[in-house]
ZADO-1210 file (C-alpha; in nm, 4 decimals, padded with zeros to 6 digits):
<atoms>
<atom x="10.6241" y="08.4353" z="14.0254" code="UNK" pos="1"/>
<atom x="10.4848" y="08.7734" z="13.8541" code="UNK" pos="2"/>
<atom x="10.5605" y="09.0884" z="14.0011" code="UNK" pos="3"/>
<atom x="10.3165" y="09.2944" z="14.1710" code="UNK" pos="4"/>
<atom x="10.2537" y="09.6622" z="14.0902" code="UNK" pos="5"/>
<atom x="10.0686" y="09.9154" z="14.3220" code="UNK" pos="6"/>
<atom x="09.9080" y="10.1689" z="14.0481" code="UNK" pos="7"/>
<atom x="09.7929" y="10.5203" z="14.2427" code="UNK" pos="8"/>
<atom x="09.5607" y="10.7940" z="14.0847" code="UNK" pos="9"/>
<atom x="09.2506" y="10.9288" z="14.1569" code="UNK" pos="10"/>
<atom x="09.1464" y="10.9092" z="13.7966" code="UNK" pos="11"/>
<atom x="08.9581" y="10.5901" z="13.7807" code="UNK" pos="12"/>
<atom x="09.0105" y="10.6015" z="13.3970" code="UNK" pos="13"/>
<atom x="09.4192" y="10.6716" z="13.4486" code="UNK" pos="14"/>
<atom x="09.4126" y="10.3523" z="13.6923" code="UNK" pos="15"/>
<atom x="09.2498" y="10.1213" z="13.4360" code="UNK" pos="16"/>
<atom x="09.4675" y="10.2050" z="13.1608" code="UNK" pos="17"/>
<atom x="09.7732" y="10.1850" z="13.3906" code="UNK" pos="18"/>
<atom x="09.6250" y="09.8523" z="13.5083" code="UNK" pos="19"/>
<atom x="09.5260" y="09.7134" z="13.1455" code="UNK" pos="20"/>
<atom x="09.8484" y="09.8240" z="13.0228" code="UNK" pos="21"/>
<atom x="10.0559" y="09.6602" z="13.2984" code="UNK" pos="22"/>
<atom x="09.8688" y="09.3395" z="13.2827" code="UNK" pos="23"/>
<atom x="09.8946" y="09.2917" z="12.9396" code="UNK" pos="24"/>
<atom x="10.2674" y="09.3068" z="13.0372" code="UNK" pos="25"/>
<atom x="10.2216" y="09.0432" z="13.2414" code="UNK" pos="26"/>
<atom x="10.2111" y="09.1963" z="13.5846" code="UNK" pos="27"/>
<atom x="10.0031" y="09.1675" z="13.8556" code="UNK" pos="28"/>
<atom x="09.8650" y="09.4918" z="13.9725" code="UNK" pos="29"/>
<atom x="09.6725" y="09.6513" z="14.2961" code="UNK" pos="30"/>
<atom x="09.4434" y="09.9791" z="14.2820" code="UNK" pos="31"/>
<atom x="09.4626" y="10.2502" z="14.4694" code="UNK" pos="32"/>
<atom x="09.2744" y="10.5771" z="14.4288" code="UNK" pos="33"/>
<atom x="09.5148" y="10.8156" z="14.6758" code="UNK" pos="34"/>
<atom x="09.7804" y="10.8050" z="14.9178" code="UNK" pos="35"/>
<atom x="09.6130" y="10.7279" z="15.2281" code="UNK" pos="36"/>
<atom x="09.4089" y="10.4633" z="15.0001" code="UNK" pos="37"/>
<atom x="09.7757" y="10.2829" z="14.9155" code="UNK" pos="38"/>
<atom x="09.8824" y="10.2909" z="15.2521" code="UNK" pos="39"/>
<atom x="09.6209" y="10.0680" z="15.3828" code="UNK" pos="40"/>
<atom x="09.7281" y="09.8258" z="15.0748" code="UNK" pos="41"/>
<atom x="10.0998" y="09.7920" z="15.1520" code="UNK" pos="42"/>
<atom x="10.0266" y="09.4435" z="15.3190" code="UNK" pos="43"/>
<atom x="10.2054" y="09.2103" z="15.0790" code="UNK" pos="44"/>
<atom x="10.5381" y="09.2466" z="14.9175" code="UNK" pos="45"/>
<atom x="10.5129" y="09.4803" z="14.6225" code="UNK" pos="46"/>
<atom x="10.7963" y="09.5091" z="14.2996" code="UNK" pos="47"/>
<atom x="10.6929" y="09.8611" z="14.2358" code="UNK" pos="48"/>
<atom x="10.4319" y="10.1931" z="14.3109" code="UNK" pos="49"/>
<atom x="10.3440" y="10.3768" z="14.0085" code="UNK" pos="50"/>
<atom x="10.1832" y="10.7076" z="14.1184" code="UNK" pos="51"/>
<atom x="10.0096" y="11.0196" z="14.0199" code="UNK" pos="52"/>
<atom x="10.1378" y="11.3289" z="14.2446" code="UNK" pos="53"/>
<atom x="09.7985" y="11.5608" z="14.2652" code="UNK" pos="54"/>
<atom x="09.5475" y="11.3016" z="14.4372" code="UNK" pos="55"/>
<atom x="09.3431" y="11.4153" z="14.7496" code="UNK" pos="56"/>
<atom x="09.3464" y="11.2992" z="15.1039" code="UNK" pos="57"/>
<atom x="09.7214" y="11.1909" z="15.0683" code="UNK" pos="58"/>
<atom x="09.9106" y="11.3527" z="14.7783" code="UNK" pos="59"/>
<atom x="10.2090" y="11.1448" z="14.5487" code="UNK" pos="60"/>
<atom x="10.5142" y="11.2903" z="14.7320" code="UNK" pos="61"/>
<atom x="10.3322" y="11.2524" z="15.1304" code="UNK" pos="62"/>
<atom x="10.3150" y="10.8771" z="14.9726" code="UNK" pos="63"/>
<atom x="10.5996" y="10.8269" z="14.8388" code="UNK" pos="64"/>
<atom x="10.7850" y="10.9613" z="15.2338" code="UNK" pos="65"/>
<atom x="10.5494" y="10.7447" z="15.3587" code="UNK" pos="66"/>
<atom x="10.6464" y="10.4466" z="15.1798" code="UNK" pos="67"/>
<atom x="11.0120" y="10.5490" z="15.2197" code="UNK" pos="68"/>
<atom x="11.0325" y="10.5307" z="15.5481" code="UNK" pos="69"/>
<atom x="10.8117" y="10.1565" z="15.5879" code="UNK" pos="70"/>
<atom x="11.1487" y="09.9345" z="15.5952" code="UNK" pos="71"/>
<atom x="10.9024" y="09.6889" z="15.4476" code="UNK" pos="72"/>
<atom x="10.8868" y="09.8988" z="15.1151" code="UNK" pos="73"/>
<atom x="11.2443" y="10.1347" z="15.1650" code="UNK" pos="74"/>
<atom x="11.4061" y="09.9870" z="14.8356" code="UNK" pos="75"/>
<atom x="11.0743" y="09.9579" z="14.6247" code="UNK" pos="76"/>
<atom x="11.1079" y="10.1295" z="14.3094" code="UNK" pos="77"/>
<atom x="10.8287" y="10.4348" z="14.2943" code="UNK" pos="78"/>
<atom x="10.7792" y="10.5411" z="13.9275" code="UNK" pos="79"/>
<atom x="10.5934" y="10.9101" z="13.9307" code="UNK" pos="80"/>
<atom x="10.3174" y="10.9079" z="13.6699" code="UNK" pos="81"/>
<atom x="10.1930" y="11.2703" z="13.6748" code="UNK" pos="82"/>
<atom x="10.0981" y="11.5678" z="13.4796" code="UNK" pos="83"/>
<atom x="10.3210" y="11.7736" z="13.6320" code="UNK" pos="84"/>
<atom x="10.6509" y="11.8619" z="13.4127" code="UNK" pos="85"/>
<atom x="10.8439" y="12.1272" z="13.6725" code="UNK" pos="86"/>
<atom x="11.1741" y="12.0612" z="13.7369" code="UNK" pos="87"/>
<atom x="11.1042" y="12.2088" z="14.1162" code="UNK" pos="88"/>
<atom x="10.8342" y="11.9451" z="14.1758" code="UNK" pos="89"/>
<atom x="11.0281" y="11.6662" z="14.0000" code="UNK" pos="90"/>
<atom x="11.3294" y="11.7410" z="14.2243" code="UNK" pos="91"/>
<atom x="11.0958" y="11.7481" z="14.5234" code="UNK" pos="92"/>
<atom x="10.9695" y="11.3968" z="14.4051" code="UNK" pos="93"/>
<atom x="11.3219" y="11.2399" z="14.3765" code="UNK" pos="94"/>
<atom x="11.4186" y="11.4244" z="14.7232" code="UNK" pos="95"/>
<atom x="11.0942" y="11.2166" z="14.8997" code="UNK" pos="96"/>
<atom x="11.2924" y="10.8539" z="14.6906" code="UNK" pos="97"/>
<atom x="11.1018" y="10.8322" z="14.3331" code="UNK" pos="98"/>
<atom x="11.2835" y="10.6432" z="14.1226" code="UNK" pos="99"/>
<atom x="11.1670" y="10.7544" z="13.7483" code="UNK" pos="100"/>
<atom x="10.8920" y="11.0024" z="13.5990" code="UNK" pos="101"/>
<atom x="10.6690" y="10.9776" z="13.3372" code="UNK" pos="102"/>
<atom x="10.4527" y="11.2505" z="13.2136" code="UNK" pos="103"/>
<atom x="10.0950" y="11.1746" z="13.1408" code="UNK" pos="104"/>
<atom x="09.9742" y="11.1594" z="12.8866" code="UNK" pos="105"/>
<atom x="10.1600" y="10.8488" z="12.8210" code="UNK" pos="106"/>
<atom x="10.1980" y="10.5469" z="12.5887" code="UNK" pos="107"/>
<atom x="10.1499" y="10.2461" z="12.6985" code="UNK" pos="108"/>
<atom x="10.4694" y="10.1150" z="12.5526" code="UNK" pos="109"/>
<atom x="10.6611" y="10.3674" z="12.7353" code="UNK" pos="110"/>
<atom x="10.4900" y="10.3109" z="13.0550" code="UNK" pos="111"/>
<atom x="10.5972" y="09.9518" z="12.9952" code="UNK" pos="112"/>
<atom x="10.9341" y="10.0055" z="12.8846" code="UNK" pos="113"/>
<atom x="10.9831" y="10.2247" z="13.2299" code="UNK" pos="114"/>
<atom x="10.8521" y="09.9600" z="13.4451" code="UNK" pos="115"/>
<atom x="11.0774" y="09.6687" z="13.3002" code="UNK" pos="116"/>
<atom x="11.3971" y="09.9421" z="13.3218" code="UNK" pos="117"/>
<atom x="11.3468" y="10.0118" z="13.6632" code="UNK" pos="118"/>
<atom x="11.2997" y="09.6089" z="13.7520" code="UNK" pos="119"/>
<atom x="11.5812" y="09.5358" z="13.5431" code="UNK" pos="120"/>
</atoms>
């Protein structure tokens, strides 16, 4: 059974590459274009989120609470894929339950390499 990934950005262009890369890994992966967007797609079991933190409507840290405290998705790995490189806001993110950070831009290999870490 392939693992499912939830990819989260409001950058249509960030989403496909996270999706083409991620595929071409052999996972399956679900689209989302903000937080509030995800929420409404946490209906089937997931194996990881990978999200951006600045998105409208819901940001990546409201998200990543929200999906914290679902005991559905408690123990999912989240992997932050953001811009952002401040050790305040990655300390926020780990405080809300991210599991790993990657700084856009990224490689795909690395994004990869991440992913199959986290999943062991």
């Amino acid at each position: 059974m392939s693992k499912t990934i939830l990819a989260v950005d409001d950058s249509a262009t960030i989403r496909q590459m996270v999706t083409f890369t991620l595929q071409a890994a052999g996972f399956d992966v679900i689209e989302a274009k903000d937080g509030q967007d995800a929420l409404t797609k946490l209906t089937q079991p997931l194996s990881m989120v990978v999200t951006d933190l600045n998105m409208p409507t819901m940001d990546g840290i409201g998200l990543i609470k929200r999906v914290r405290a679902d005991p559905a998705f408690k123990y999912v790995p989240i992997v932050v894929l953001t811009t952002e490189s401040e050790p305040a806001k990655k300390q926020e993110a780990r405080a809300a339950g991210a599991t790993a950070w990657i700084v856009k831009p990224f490689r795909p290999e690395q994004l990869v390499s991440v992913v199959q870490k986290v999943l062991g």
